[in-house]
N, C-alpha and C positions, 0 to 999 in steps of 0.2 A: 504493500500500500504506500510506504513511504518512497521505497524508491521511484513509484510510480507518478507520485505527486511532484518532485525531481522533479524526475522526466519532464514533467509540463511544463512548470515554471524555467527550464533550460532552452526549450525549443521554442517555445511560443513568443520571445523575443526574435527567434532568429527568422519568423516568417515560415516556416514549415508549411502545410496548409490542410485544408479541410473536404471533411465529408461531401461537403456541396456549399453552392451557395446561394443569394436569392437573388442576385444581380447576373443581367447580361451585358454587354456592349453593343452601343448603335453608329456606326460610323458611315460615311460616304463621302461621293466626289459631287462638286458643284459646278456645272460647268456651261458654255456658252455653246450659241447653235453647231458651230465651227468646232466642236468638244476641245476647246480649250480651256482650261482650269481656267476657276474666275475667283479669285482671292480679295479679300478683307468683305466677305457676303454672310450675314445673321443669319445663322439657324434655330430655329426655336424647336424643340419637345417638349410635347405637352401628354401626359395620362388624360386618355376619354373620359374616365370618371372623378376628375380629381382636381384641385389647379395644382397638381407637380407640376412644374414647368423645369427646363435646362436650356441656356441657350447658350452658342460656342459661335464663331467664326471660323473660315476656310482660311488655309492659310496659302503659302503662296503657290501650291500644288493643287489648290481648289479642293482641300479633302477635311471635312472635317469631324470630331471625335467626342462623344458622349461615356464617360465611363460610372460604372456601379449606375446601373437603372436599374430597379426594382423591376420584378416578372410582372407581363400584363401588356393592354394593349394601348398605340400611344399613336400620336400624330406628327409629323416630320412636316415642316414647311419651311420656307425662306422666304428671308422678306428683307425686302429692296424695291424703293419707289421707282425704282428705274427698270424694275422686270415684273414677270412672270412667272409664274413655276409649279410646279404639280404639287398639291400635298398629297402628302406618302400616308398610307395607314401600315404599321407596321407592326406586331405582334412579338414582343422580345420574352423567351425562354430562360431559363436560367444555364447563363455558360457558352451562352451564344453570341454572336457576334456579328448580324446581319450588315450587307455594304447596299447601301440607296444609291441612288444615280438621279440625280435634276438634273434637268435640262432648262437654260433660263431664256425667256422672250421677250419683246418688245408688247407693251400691252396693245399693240393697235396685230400682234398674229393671232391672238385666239386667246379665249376666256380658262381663268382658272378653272380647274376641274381635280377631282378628288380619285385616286387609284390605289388597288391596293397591290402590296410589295408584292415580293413572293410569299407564295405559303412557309410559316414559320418551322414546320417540317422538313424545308432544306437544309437549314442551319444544324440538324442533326439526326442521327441514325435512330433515337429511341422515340419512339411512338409517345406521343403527347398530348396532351389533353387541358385548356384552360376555362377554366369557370369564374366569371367575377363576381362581385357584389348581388348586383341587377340581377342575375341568374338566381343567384340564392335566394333574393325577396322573393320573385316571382314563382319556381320550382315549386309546386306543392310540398307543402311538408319539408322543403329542406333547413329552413331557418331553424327550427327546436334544436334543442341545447344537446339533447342524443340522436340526432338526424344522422343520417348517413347516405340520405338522398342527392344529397350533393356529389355521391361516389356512384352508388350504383345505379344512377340514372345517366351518368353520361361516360362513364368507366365501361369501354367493354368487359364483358371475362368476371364482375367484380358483382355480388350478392350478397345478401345475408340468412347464415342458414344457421341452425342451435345459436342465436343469439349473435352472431360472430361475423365480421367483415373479412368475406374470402375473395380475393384477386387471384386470377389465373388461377386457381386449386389449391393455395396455401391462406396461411392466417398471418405470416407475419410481413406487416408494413413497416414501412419507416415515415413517421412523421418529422418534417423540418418546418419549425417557427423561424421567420424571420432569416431562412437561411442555415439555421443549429439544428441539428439533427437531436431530438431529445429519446435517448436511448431506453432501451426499454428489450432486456431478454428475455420476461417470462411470456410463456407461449398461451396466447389464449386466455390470458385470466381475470382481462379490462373489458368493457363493454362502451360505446360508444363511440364517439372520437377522440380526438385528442384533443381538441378546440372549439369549442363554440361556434357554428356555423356564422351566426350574425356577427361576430370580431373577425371574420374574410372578407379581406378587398380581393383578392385574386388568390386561385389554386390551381399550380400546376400537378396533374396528376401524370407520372412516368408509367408504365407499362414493360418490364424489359427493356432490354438492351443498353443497359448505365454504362456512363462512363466509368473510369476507373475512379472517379471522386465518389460514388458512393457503393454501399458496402453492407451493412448488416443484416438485415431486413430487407429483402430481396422481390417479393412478388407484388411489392406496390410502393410507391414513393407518391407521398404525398407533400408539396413544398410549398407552405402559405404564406402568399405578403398577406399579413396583419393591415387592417384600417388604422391608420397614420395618424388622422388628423388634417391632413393637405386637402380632404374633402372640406373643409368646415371651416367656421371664420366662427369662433364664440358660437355653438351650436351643438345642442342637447337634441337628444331622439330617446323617447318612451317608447317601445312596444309591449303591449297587453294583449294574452288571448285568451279566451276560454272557451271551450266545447267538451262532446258529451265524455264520458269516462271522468270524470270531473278533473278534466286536464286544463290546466294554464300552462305558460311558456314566457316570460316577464325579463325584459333589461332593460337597463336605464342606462345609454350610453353618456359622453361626453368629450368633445373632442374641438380641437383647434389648431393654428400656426401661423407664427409670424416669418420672416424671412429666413430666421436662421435657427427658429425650435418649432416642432411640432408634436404633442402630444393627445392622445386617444385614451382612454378611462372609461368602463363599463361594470356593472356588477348584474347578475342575473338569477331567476330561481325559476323553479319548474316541480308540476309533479300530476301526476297521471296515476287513474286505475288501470291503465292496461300498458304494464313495462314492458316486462320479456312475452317472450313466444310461448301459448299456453299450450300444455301438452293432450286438452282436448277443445271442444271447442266451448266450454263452460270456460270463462273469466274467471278465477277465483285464487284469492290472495297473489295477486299481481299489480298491488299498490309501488309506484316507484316516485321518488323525489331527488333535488340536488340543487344545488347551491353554488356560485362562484364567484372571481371579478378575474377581469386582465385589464395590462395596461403596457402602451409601445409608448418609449419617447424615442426620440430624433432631435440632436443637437449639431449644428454645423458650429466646427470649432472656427473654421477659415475653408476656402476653397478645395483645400487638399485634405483636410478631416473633418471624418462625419462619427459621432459615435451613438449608438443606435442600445436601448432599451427594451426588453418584453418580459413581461413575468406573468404567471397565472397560478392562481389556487382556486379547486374544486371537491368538489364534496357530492357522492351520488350515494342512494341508498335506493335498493331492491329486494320486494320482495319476491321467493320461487312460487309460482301458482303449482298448485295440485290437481290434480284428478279426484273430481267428484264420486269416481267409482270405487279409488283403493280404498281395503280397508281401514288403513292409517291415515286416515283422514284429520288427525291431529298431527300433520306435517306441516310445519309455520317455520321453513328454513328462508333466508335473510344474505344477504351478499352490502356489503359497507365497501367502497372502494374509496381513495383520497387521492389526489393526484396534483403536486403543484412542481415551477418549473421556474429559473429564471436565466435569460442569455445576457450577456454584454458585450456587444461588439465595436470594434475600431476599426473604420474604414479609411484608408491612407490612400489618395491618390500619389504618387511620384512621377506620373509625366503619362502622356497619352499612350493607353494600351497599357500600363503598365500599376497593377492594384494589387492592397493585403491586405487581408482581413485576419482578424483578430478576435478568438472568441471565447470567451471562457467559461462554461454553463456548470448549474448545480439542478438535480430533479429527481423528487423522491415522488413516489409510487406503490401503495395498499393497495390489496384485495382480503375484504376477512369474509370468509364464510360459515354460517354459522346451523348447523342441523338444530331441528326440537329438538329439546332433553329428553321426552318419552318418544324419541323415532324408535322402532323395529324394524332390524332387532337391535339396531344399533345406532347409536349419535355422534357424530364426525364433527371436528371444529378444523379447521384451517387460515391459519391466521400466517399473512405474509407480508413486508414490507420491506423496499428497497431504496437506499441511497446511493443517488452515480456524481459523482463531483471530474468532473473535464475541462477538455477545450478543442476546441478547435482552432488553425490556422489556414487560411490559402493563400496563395501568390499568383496570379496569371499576368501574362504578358502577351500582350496581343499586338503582334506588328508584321505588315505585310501578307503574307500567306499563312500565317502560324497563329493556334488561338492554343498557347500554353497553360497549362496548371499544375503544379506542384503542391505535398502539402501532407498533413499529416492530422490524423485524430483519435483520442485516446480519453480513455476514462476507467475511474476504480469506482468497483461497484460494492455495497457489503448488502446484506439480506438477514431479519431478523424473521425465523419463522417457527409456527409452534402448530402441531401437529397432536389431536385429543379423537381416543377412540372411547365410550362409553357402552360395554355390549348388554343393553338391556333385558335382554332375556337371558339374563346370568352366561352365557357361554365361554365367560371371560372378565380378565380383571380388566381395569381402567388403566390404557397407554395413553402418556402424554411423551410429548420427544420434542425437545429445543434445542435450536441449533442456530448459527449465526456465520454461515459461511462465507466467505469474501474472492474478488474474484477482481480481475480488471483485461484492458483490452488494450492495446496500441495498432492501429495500421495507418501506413503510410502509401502514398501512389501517386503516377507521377503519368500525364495526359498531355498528347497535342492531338489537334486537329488543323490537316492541310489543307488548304484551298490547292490544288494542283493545278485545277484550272479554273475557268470559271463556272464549270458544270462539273465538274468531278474535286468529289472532297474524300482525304482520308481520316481517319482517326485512328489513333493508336494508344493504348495505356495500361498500365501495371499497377496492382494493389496488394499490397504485403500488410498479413497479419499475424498478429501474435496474440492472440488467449491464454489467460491463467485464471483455473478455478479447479474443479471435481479435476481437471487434467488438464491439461498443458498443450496446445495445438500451434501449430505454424499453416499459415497457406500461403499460397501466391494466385493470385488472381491474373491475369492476361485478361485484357480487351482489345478486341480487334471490327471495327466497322468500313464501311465505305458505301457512299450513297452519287449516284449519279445524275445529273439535271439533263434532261431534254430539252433541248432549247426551241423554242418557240413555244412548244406546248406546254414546258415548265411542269413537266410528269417529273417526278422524282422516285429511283427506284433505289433500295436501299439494302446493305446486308451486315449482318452482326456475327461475331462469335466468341462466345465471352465464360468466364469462370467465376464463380462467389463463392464466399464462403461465410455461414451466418453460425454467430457465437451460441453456446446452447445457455438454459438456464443455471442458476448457482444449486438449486434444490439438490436436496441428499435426503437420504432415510438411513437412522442406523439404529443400533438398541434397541428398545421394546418396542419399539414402533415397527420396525423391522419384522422384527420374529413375527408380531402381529398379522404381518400380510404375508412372509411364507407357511404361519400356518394357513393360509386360502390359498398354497398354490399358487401364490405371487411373491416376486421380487422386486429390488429396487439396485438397479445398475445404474452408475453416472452417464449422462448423457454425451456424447459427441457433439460436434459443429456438425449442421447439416452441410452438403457440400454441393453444388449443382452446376450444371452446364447448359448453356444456352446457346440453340440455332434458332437464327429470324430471320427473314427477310420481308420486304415489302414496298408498299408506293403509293404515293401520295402524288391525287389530281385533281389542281385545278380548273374549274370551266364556269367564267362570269361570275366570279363572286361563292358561286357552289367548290366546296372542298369535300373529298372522296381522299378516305385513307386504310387500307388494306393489309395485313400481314400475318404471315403464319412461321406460330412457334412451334420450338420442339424444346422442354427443358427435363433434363435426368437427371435426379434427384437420390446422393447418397446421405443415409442415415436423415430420412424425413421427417423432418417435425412434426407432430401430432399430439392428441390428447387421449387419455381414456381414464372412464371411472373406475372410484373405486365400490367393486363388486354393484350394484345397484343406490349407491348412494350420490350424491350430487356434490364429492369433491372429489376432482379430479386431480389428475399427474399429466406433464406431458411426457412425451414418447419419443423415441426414435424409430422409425419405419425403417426395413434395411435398406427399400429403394421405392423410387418413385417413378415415374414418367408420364409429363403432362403436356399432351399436346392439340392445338387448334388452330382456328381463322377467326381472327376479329374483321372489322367492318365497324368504321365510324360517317357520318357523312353530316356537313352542315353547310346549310343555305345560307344566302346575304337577306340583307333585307328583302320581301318582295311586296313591292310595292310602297314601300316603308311601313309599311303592318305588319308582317308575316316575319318568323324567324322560323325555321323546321331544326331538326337534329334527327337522326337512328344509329342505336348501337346495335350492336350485333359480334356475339361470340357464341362459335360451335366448338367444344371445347371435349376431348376424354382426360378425366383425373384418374389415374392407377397406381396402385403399390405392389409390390410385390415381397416375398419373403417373411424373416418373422418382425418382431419389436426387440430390437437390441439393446435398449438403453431406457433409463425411466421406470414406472410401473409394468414392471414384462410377465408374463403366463408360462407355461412349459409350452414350446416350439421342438418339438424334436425332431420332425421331418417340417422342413417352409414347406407350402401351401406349392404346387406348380404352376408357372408362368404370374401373370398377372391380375389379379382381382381390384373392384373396382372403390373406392375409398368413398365413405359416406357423404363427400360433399363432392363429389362428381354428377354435375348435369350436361347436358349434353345442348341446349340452344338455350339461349337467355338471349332476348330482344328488350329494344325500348324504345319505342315513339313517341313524338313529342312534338310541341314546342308553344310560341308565343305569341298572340296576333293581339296588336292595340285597335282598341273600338272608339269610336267616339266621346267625347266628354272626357276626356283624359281617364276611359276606362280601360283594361285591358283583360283578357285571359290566359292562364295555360292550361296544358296539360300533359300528363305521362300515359302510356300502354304499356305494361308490364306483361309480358309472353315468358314462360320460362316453360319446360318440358317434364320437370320432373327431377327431383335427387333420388340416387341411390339408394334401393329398399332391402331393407336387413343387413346383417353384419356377421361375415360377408356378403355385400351384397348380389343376388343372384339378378333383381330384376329395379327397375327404376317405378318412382310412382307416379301419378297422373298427371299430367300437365296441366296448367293453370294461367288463366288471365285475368290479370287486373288491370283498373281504371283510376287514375287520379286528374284531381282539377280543382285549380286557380281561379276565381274572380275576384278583381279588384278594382279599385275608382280612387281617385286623387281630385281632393277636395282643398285648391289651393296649394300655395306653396307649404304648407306646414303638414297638415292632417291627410292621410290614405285610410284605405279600410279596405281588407280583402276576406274569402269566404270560402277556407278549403275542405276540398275532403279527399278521405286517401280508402282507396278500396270501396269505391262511391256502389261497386252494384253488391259489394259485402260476399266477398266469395268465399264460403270457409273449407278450406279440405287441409288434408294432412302434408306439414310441408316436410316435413324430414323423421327418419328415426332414432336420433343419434341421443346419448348417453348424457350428455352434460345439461344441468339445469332442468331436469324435469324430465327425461326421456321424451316421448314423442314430444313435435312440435305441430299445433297449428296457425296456416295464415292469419294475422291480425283481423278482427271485423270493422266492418267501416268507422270510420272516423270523420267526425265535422267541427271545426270550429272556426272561430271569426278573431280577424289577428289585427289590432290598431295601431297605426304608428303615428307619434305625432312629435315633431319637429317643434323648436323653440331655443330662443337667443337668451345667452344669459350675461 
């Protein structure tokens, strides 16, 4: 631990660098009919939703340079009384580094007009995804404080099944605030997001194929710019909701900026009869509530340092619903989770193309679980808590054909956790078993990306790790891409081949807790890093504003992360799978405006999740001959669709709506066959009453479909689909 701590305080001066970050680069050339650079010409950027503004001048090569922009979508113009010139709509990714082209006129050759760049999917190989603000309000259901509609509505591959957010076939994501990757090993034992949907100004969602800057969490990368303040001038926002299940969803934001600070401040609460997924279609004891606040500051020290702000503390409580049919009907089990986080970052400009970031985070993380005392035959408590104290660093350098990153991230994690068996029908004495295991991580890696030409780019990078906990692991990561541009048609075809490695949890079982579960014929083996390998390719097409984006993975998966109970009780262990292999086609596709009404969106993943062999690590059973070939893993579906989207009506009213098509998960374990397929219906009405006051009116599962959506082990055994939901959501704006 100590030496660990070292570590960081050594490197983290010297610029190392980091996980990822939330900034990209916008640069271009400025130039006249006769394409000759046209120098000392104002460029201004500006965010669609926001007044971020940036402005720079050409210099005497006509080229000019935007560094550390926040991800999200922005406007490019030049302005000069003496010309003309297209304003650019540009889309900047995190790590990316798109090049504009103006063309400047005489205003007596033609009238400004507004285009948009290339699709943001040239600038790199992994498949992308951005959601802003606007999306969030509007999205049925996505604003509540445990939404996850912000994911699997426009996430291909990405669902929620036993309570749990699965991307591409796995459970573990990697969430980044503000650029910080806030670390998190245990598998499966949080429920919700990791952030308040309404504190998102923009989310980049990754999909496969990372660069070598990220790392641990592998089947979904989630990277949110935070609401700043740059939206707001002294200006407060209330939303209140309420509808049936006697659900509310309540924050009280506050936010503002002057030129050189900006600051954003919210506290929130919520609480619902109908939490988790009920294992039949009776609601019962499925009350859920939570509590939180976040807050981003932004400090411009001078032009060349920025130093940037976020913390959050939350508070949720769940309760398991039951089955009105089982005997033990006096099951009242309970789940308390805590969760808070705080990053500090320093952003040092040094000269064009050339940036460090600086980050140093601290983030602990509870799950208690807690059984009735008269369960039968027995009462299980699980009580766990983790502290990670890190940092991160990055350094990129971005000049001529080269978009470089070097860098390094690392954190000591410790876990206190306690572990109570109670066998009420006497079979046994009472095992309690505490332990406080500690563990930490360092990987460092090191990425360019070439523009080779103007239509062929390559990528190249390497990530080294080191784990210590239950065991001692090294890996080396390789990433390998390359994506080619069609010119005129501006088809983008793209190809990946890449290596991860994801750290396992600290959990242990030993002493009476032990013996406990091999007298049932179970063990408890330390877990491994899972390890995987990734083939993608794919292509991205634009045609008039419509973006069409296509690809198909293959990833193989050693020692699989998983969960399973213990014996019919609802706390769980995770697992090691000996292997995996998970592969499909997504399909994302979105419209321009049409008409200035209409916005569309469809995802689309046909996807097989399979394992194969026995459980080698974690809670494992006797395996003495593996199972032959491959069987199919409980949260394997085979088509998950969603249609959508936005059209404004008159009177500054609007609607949306979702189509949720999925085919069916995995029935029994193993499962031999899949269950029924199901569709739902969600919808948005809303109206804006003034600048200050809106009011909208959703409902989620509006024609109330109930069937069975999974059979999986955790939280209740069966699950059914939610039943419909209504409620009415106000927002109302105010100067303080």
């Amino acid at each position: 631990m100590r030496r660990v701590l070292l570590f960081v305080l050594f490197v983290l001066p010297l610029g190392g660098a980091a996980l990822a970050t939330v900034f990209g680069t916008v640069r271009g050339i400025v130039h006249d009919p006769q394409h000759r650079p046209v120098s000392r010409i104002q460029v201004v950027l500006k965010a669609k939703a926001s007044e971020f503004t940036l402005t720079a001048s050409t210099d005497d090569a006509g080229q000019f340079h935007f560094d550390a922009v926040p991800l999200g979508e922005y406007t490019v113009a030049v302005v000069d009384s003496n010309f003309v010139a297209d304003q650019q709509n540009i889309a900047v990714l995190s790590g990316t580094a798109p090049i504009l082209h103006f063309e400047l006129r005489l205003p007596t050759q033609n009238e400004t007009v507004v285009v948009s760049a290339d699709a943001a999917q040239t600038e790199t190989v992994t498949p992308t995804t951005l959601v802003d603000r606007l999306q969030i309000q509007q999205t049925p259901g996505a604003a509540r404080a445990n939404s996850l509609a912000t994911i699997t509505d426009y996430v291909p591959g990405s669902y929620v099944v036993h309570d749990q957010l699965h991307v591409r076939g796995g459970h573990q994501v990697t969430w980044l605030i503000d650029g910080v990757a806030i670390p998190n090993t245990n598998i499966a034992s949080n429920l919700g997001p990791q952030v308040d949907p309404k504190d998102i100004d923009t989310m980049e969602a990754q999909r496969g194929s990372y660069s070598a800057d990220y790392g641990d969490r592998t089947y979904g990368i989630f990277n949110v710019a935070p609401r700043t303040g740059f939206e707001r001038n002294n200006e407060a926002e209330l939303v209140l909701s309420a509808g049936n299940s006697y659900q509310t969803d309540d924050q009280l934001n506050f936010g503002s900026h002057t030129n050189r600070f900006a600051y954003y401040v919210s506290v929130n609460g919520n609480r619902t009869n109908l939490g988790l997924q009920t294992p039949t279609s009776a609601v019962i004891h499925d009350a859920a509530n939570g509590f939180g606040g976040f807050t981003s500051l932004i400090f411009n020290l001078d032009p060349q340092n920025q130093l940037r702000l976020i913390a959050q503390a939350r508070r949720d409580f769940y309760q398991v619903p039951v089955d009105p049919g089982d005997p033990s009907t006096i099951l009242h089990d309970i789940n308390r989770e805590n969760d808070s986080f705080a990053a500090f970052s320093w952003v040092r400009t040094f000269g064009p193309g050339l940036v460090l970031t600086v980050s140093p985070f601290f983030h602990y993380n509870s799950a208690n679980y807690r059984s009735a005392p008269n369960d039968i035959p027995s009462s299980a408590t699980q009580d766990r808590s983790s502290k990670y104290e890190g940092g991160q660093a990055n350094i990129s350098w971005i000049k001529g054909r080269n978009n470089a990153r070097t860098g390094i991230y690392t954190f000591a994690q410790q876990d206190d956790q306690f572990f109570q068996v109670i066998f009420n029908d006497g079979s046994g004495p009472v095992i309690q078993q505490s332990q406080t295991p500690n563990g930490s991580l360092i990987a460092t890696f090191a990425e360019d990306q070439f523009k080779a030409t103007s239509w062929l780019t390559l990528n190249a990078g390497i990530r080294q790790t080191h784990f210590s906990g239950a065991l001692t692991e090294n890996a080396t990561s390789p990433r390998v891409g390359v994506s080619v541009r069609i010119p005129k048609l501006n088809w983008v075809f793209r190809g990946f081949y890449g290596r991860f490695y994801q750290a396992p949890p600290l959990g242990t079982l030993s002493g009476p807790a032990l013996s406990a579960i091999q007298s049932q014929q179970l063990n408890f083996v330390p877990l491994a890093g899972e390890r995987d390998e990734e083939h993608q390719f794919g292509v991205t097409i634009p045609f008039k504003g419509w973006v069409l984006d296509a690809d198909n993975f293959l990833t193989r998966a050693t020692n699989f992360f998983d969960h399973n109970a213990l014996n019919n009780s609802n706390v769980f262990f995770p697992v090691d799978v000996q292997g995996a292999r998970i592969n499909g086609w997504e399909l994302t596709l979105r419209s321009p405006r049409i008409r200035n009404r209409a916005q569309l969106y469809l995802t689309y993943s046909n996807q097989l999740v399979l394992g194969r062999g026995c459980v080698l690590g974690g809670l494992i059973g006797s395996c003495p001959v593996p199972p032959p070939g491959y069987f199919f893993l409980d949260h394997d579906q085979r088509d998950t669709l969603h249609l959508g989207g936005q059209y404004t009506l008159p009177w500054r009213a609007y609607f949306s709506t979702d189509i949720y098509y999925a085919s069916g998960f995995s029935n029994g374990s193993p499962p031999p066959s899949h269950l029924l397929p199901h569709t739902t219906f969600d919808l948005s009405l809303g109206k804006q009453f003034g600048e200050r006051f809106s009011v909208n009116v959703q409902g989620i599962n509006v024609a109330n479909r109930r069937v069975l959506l999974d059979n999986s082990f955790t939280f209740g055994g069966t699950h059914f689909l939610n039943p419909r939901e209504i409620f009415v959501q106000l927002r109302y704006r105010f100067h303080y």
